[in-house]
C-alpha atoms as an extended CHARMM CRD file, in Angstrom:
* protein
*
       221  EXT
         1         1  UNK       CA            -24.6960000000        8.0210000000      -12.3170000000  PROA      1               0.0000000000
         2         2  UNK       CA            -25.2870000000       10.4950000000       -9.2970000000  PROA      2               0.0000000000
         3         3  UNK       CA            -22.6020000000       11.7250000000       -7.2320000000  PROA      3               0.0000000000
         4         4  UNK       CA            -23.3410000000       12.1910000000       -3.9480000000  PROA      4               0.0000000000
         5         5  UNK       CA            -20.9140000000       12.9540000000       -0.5990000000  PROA      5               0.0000000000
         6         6  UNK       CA            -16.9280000000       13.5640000000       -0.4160000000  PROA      6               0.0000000000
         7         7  UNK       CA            -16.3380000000       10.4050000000        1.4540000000  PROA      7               0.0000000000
         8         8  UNK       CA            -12.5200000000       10.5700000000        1.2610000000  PROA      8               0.0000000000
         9         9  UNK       CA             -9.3060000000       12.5720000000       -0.0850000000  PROA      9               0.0000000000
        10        10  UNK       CA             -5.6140000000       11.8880000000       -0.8060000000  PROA      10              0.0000000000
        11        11  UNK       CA             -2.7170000000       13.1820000000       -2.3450000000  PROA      11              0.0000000000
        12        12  UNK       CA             -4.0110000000       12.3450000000       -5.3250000000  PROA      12              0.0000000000
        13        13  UNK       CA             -7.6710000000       11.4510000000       -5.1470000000  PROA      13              0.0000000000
        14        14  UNK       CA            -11.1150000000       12.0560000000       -4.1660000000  PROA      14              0.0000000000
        15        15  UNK       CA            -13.4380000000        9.4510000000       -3.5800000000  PROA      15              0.0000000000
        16        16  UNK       CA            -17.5600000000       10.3200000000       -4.0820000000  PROA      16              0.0000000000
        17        17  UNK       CA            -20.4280000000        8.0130000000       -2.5030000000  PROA      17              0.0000000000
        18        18  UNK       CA            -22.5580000000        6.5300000000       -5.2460000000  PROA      18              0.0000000000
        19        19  UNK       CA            -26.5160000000        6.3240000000       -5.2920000000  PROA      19              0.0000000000
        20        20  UNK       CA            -26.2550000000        2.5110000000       -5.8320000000  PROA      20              0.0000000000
        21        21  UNK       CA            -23.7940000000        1.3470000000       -2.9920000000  PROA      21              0.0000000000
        22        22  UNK       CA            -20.6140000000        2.3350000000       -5.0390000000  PROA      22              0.0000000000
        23        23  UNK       CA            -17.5950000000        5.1070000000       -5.3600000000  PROA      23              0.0000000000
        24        24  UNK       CA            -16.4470000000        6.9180000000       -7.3830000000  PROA      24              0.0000000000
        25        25  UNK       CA            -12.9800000000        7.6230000000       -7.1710000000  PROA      25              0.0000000000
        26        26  UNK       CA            -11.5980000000       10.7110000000       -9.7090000000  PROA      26              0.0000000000
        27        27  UNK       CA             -8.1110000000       11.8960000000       -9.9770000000  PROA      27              0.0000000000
        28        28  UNK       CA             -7.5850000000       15.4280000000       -9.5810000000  PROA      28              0.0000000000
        29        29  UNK       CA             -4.6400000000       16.3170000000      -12.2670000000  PROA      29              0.0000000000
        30        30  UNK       CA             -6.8830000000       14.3530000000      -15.2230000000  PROA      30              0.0000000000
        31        31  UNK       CA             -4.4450000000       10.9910000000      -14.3030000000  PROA      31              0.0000000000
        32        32  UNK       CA             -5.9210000000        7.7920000000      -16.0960000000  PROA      32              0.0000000000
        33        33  UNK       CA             -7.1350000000        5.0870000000      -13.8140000000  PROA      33              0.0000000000
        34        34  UNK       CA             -7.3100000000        2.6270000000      -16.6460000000  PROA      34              0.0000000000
        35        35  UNK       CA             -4.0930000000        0.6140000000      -15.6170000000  PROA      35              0.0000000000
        36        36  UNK       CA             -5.4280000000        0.6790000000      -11.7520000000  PROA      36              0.0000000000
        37        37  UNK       CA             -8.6320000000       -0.9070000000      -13.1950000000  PROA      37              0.0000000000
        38        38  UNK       CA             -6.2540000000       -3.7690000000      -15.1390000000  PROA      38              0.0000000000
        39        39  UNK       CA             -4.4250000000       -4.6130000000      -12.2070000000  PROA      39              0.0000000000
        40        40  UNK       CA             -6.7320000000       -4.9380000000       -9.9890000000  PROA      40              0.0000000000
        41        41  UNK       CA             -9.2270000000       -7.1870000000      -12.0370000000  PROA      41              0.0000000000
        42        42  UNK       CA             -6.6700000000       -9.2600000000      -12.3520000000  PROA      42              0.0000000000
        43        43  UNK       CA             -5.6650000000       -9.4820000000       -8.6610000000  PROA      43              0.0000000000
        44        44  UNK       CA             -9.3610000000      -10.3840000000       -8.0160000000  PROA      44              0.0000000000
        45        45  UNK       CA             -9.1890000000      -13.2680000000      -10.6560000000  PROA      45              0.0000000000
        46        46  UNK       CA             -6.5690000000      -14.6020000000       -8.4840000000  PROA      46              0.0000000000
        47        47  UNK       CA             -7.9520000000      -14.4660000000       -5.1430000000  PROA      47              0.0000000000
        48        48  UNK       CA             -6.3500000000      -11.3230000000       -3.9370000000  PROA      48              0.0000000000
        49        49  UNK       CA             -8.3970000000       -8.9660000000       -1.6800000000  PROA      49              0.0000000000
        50        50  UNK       CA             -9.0330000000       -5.7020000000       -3.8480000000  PROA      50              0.0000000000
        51        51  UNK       CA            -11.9890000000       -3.8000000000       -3.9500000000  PROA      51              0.0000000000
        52        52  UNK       CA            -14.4740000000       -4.9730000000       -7.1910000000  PROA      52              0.0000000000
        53        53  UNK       CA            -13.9370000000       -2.4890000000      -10.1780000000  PROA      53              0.0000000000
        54        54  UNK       CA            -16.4780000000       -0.9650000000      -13.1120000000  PROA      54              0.0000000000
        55        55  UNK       CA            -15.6430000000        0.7600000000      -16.4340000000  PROA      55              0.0000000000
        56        56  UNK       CA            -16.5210000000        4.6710000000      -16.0810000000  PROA      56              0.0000000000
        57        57  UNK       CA            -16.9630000000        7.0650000000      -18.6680000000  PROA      57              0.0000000000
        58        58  UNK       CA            -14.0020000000        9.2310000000      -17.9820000000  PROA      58              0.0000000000
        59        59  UNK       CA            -10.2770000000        7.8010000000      -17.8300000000  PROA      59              0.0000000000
        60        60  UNK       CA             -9.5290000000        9.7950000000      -14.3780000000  PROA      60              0.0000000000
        61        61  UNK       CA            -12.8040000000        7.8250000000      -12.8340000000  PROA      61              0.0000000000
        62        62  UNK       CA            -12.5040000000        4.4080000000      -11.1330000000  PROA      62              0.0000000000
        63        63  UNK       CA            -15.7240000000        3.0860000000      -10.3780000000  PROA      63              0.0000000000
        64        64  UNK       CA            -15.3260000000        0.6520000000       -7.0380000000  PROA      64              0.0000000000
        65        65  UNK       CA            -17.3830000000       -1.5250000000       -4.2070000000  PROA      65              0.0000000000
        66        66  UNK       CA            -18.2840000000        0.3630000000       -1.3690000000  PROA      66              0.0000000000
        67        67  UNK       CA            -16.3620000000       -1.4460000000        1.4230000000  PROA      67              0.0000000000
        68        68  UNK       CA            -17.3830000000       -0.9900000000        5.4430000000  PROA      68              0.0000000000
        69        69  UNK       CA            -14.3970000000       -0.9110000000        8.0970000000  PROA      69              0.0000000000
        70        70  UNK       CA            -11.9630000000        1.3650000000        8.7950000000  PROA      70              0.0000000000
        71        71  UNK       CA             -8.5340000000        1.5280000000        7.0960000000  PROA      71              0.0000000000
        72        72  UNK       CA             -5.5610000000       -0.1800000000        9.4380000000  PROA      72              0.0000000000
        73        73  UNK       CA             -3.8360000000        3.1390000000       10.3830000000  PROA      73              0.0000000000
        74        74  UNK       CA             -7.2820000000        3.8350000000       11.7400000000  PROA      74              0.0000000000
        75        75  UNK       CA             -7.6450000000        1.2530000000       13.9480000000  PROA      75              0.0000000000
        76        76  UNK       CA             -3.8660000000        1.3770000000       14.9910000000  PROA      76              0.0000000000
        77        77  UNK       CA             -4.9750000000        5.0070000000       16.5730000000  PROA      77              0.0000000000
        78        78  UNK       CA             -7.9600000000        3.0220000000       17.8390000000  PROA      78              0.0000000000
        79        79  UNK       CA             -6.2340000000        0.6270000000       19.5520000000  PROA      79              0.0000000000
        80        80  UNK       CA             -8.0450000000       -2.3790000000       18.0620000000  PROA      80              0.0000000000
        81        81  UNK       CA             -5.4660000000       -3.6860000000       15.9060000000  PROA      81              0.0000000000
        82        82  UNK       CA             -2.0350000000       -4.5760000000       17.6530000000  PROA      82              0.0000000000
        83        83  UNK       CA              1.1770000000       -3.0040000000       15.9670000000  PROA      83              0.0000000000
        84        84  UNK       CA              2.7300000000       -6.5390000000       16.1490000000  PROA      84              0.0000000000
        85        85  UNK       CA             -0.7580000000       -7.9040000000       14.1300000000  PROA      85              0.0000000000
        86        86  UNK       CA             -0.5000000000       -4.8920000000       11.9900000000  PROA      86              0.0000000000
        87        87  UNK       CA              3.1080000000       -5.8530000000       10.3750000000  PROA      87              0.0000000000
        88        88  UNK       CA              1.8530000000       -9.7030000000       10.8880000000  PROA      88              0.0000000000
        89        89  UNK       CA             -0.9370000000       -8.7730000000        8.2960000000  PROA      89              0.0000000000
        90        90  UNK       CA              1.1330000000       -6.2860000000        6.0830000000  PROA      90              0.0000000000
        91        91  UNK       CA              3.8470000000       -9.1250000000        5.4410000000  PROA      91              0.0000000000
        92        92  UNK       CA              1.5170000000      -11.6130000000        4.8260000000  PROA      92              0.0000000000
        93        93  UNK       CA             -0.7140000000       -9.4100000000        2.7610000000  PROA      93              0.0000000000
        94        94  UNK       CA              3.1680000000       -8.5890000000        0.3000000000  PROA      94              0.0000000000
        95        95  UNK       CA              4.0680000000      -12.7150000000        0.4820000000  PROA      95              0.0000000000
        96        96  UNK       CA              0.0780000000      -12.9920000000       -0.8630000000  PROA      96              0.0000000000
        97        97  UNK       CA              0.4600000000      -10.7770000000       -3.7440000000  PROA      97              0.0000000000
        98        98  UNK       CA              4.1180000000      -11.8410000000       -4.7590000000  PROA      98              0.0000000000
        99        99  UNK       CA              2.5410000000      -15.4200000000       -5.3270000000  PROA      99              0.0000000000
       100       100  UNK       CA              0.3720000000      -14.0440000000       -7.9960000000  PROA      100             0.0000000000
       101       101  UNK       CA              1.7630000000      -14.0860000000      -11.2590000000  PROA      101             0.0000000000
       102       102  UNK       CA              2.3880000000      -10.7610000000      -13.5460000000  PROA      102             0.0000000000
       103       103  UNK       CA              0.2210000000       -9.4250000000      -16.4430000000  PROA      103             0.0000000000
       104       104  UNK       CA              2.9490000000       -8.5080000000      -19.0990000000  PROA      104             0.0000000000
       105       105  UNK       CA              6.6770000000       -9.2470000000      -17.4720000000  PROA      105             0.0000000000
       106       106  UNK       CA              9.0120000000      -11.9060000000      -18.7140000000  PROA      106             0.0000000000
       107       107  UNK       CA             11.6340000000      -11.8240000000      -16.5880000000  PROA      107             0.0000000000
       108       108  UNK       CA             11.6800000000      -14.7890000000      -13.7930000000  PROA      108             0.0000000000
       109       109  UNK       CA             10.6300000000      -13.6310000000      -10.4270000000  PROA      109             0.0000000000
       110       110  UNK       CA              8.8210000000      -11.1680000000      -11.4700000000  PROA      110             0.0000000000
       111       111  UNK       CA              5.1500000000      -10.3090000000       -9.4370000000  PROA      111             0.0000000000
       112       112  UNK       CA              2.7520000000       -7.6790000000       -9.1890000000  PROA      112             0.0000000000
       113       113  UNK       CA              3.9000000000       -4.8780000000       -6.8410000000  PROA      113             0.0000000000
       114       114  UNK       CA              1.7310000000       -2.2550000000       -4.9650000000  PROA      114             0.0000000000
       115       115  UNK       CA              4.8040000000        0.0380000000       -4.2070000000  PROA      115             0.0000000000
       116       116  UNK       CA              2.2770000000        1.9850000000       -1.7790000000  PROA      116             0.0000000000
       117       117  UNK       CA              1.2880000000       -0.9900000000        0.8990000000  PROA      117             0.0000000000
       118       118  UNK       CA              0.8080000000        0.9330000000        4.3050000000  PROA      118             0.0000000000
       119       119  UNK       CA             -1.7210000000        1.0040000000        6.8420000000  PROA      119             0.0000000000
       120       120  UNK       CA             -3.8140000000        3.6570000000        4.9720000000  PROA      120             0.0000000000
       121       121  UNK       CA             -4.2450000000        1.2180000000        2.2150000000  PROA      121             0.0000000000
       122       122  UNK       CA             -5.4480000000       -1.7600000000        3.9280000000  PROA      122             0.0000000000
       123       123  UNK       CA             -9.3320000000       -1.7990000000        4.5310000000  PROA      123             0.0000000000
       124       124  UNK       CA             -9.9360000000       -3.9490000000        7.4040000000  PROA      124             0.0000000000
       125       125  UNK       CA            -13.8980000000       -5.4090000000        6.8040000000  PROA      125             0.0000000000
       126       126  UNK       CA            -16.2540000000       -8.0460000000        8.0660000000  PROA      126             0.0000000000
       127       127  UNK       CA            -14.9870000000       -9.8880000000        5.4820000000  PROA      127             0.0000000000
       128       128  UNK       CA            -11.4990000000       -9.3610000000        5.7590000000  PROA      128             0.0000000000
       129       129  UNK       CA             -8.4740000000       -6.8140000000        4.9640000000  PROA      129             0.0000000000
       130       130  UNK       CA             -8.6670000000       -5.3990000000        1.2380000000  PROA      130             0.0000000000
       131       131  UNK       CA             -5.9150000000       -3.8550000000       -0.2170000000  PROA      131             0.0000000000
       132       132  UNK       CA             -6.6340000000       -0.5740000000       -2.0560000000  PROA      132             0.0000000000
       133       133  UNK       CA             -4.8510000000        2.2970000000       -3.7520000000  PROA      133             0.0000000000
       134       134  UNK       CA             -3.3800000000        0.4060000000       -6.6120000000  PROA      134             0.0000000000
       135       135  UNK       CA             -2.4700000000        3.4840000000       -8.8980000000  PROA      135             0.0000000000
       136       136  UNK       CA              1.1190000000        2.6520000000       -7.8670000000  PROA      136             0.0000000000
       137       137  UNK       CA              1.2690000000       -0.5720000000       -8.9020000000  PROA      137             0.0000000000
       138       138  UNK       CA              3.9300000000       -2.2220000000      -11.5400000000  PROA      138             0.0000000000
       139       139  UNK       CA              5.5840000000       -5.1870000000      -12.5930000000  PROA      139             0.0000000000
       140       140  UNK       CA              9.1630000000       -6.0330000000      -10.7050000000  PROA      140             0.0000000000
       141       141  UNK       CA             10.8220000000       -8.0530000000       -8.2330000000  PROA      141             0.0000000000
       142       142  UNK       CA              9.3410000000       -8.3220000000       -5.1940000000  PROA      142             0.0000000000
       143       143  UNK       CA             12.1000000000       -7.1420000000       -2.7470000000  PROA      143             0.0000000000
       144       144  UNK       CA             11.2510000000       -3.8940000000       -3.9710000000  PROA      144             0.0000000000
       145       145  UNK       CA              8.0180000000       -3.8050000000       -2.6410000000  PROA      145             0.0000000000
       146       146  UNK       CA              8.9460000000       -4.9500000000        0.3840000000  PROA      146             0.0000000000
       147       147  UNK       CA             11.4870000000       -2.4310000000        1.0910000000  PROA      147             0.0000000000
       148       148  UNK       CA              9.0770000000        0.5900000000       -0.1980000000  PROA      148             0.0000000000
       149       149  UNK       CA              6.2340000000       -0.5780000000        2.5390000000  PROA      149             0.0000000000
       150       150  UNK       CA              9.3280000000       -0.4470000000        5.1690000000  PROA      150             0.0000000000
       151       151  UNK       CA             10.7420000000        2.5950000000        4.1230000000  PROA      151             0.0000000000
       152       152  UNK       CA              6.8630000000        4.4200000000        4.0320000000  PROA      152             0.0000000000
       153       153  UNK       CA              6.3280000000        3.0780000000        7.0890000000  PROA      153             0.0000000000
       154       154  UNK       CA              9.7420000000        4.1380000000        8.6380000000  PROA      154             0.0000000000
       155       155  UNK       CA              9.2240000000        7.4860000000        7.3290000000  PROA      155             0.0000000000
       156       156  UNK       CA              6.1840000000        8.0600000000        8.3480000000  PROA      156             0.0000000000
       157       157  UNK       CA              7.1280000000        7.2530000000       12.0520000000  PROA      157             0.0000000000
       158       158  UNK       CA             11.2350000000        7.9290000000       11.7690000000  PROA      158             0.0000000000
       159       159  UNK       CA             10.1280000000       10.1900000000       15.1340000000  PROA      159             0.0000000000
       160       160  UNK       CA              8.6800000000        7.5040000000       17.1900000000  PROA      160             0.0000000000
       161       161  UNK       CA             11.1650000000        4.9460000000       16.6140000000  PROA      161             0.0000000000
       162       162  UNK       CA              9.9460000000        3.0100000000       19.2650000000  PROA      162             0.0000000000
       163       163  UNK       CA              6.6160000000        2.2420000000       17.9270000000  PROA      163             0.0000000000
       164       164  UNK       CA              8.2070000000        2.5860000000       14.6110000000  PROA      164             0.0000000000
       165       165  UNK       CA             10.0250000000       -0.7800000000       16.0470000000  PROA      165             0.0000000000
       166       166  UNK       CA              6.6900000000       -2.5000000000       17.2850000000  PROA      166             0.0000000000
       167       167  UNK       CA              5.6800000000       -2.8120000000       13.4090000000  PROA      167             0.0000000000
       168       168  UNK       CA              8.6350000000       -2.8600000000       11.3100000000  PROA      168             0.0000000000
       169       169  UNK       CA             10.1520000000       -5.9480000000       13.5370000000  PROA      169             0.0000000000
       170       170  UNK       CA              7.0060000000       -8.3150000000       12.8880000000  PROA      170             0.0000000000
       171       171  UNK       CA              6.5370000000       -6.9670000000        8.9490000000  PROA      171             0.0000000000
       172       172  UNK       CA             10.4840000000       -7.9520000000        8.2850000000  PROA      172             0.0000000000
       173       173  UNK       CA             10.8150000000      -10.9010000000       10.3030000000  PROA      173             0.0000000000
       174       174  UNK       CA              7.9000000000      -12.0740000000        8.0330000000  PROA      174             0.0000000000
       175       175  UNK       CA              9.5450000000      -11.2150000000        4.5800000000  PROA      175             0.0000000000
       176       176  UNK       CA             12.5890000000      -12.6550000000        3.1520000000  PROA      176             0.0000000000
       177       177  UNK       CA             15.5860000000      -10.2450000000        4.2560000000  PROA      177             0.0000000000
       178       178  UNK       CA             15.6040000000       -6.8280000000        2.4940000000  PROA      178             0.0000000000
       179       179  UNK       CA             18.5430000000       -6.0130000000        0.1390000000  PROA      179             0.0000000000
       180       180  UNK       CA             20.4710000000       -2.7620000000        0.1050000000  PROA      180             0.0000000000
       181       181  UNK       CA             19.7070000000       -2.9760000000       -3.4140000000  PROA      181             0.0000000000
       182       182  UNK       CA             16.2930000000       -2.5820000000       -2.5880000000  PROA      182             0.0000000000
       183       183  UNK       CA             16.1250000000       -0.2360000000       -0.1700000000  PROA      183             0.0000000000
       184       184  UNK       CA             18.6720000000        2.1850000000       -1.8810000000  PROA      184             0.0000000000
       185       185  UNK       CA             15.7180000000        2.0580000000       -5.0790000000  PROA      185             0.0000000000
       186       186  UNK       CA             12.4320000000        2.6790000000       -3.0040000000  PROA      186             0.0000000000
       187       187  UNK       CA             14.7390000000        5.5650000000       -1.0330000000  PROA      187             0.0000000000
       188       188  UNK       CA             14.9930000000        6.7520000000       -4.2240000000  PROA      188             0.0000000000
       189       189  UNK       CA             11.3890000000        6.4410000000       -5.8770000000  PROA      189             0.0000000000
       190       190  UNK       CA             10.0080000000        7.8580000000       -2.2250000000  PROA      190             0.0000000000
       191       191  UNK       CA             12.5770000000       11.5310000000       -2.1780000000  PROA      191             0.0000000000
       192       192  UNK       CA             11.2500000000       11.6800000000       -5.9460000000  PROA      192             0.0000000000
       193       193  UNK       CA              7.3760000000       11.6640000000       -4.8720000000  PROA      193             0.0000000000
       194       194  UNK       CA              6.2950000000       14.9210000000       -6.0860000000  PROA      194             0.0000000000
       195       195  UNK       CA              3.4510000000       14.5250000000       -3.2090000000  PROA      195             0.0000000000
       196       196  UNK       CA              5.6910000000       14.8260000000       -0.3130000000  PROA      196             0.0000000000
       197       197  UNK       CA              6.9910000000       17.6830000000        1.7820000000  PROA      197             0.0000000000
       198       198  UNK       CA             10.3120000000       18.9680000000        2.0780000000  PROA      198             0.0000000000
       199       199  UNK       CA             10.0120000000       17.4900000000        5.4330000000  PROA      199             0.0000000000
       200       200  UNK       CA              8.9930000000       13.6640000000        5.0130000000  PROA      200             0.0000000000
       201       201  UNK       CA             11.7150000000       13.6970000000        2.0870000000  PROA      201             0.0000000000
       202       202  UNK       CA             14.6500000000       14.6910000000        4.9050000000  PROA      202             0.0000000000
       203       203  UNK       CA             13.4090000000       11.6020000000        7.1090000000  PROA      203             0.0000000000
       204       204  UNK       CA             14.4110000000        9.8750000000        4.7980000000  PROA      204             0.0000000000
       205       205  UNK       CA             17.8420000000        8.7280000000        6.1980000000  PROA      205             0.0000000000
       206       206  UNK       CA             16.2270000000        8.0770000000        9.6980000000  PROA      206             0.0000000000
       207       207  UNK       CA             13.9580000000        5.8250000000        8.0130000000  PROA      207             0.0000000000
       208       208  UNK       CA             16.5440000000        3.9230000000        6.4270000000  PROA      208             0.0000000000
       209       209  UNK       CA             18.4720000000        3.7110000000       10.0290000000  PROA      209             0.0000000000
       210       210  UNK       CA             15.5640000000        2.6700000000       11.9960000000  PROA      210             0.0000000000
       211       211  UNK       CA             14.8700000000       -0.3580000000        9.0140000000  PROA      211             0.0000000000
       212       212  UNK       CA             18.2570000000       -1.9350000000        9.3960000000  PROA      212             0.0000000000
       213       213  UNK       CA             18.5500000000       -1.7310000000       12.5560000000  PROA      213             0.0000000000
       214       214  UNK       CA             15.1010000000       -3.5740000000       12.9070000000  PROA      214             0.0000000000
       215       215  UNK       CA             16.1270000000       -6.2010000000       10.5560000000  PROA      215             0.0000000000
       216       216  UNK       CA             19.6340000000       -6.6390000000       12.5040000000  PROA      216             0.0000000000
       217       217  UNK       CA             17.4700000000       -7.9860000000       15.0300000000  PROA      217             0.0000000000
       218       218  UNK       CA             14.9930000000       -9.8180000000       12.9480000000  PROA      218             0.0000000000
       219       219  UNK       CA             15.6020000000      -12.8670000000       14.6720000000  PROA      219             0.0000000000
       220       220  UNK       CA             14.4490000000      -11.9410000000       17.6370000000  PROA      220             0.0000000000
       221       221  UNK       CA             11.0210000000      -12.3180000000       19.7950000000  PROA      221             0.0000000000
């Protein structure tokens, strides 16, 4: 296997071209990708849009498709994806997933959760959007994945409220309505990121503010 270019970077991540029209994607800290690989092979057996995955030699290493498009948050800058469309697709990308049954839970109601869905994660290709970035993901009721897409989302733009607004209304009006339950547990799991700055962790509040009062008015438009 030759490595070739640094194609991308995250918090977390770097992803290397491959010679044969794959990536490589490593974790920096030594973190083992072998539950990402689980999840998302069994996503794919179900008909959900992840990226096709291969066994690598080291447990940091996923081994993944090379997919062509930009990510959603890139074409939101663009201009060629709506921010109404954008929370269209994000809600209906969350209902999609929370039909698939779980791997291991018991519990009724349980699903498959990303915990991570945001614009960065969404591939938008030829083909279709594919979801990526499953290192997240877990077993749980659904509402809680809904409510940590809002709250990233809110966060991220808790200082443009206004075209905060133009995605959150169209991503809740398309999930069922989000529980203070919820929203008080992915508040939580988001302040205890250890990737995020002092900074994003204090918007937190705002974000929460800006979500209900977008769902106050989910019934409108």
């Amino acid at each position: 296997m030759e490595i070739g270019e640094l194609i991308g970077t995250g918090r977390t991540a770097d992803v290397w071209a491959l010679n044969d029209g794959r990536v490589l994607r490593r974790y920096r800290d030594g973190l083992s990708a072998d539950g990402e690989a689980e999840v998302m092979t069994h996503l794919a057996e179900h008909g959900y849009p992840v990226p096709a995955v291969w066994t690598a030699e080291r447990p940091e290493d996923l081994i993944m498709e090379r997919l062509g498009g930009p990510t959603m948050l890139e074409s939101l800058v663009a201009g060629t994806i709506s921010p109404g469309a954008a929370g269209e697709l994000l809600a209906e990308l969350l209902r999609r997933l929370h039909e698939i049954p779980p791997r291991a839970a018991t519990r009724p109601g349980d699903r498959v959760l990303h915990l991570d869905l945001h614009p960065d994660n969404v591939l938008l290709t030829a083909h279709g959007p594919v979801v990526i970035d499953w290192f997240t993901a877990a077993e749980g009721e659904p509402g809680l994945d809904d409510a940590m897409s809002a709250v990233i989302l809110a966060q991220a733009l808790h200082d443009r409220p206004d075209t905060a607004r133009t995605v959150l209304a169209p991503l809740l009006r398309g999930l069922p309505p989000l529980t203070d339950r919820h929203l008080a547990e992915a508040r939580a799991r988001r302040a205890a990121n250890p990737t995020l700055t002092a900074e994003e962790i204090a918007a937190l509040d705002d974000a929460l503010t800006l979500i209900r009062s977008c769902a106050a008015g989910r019934g409108a438009g």
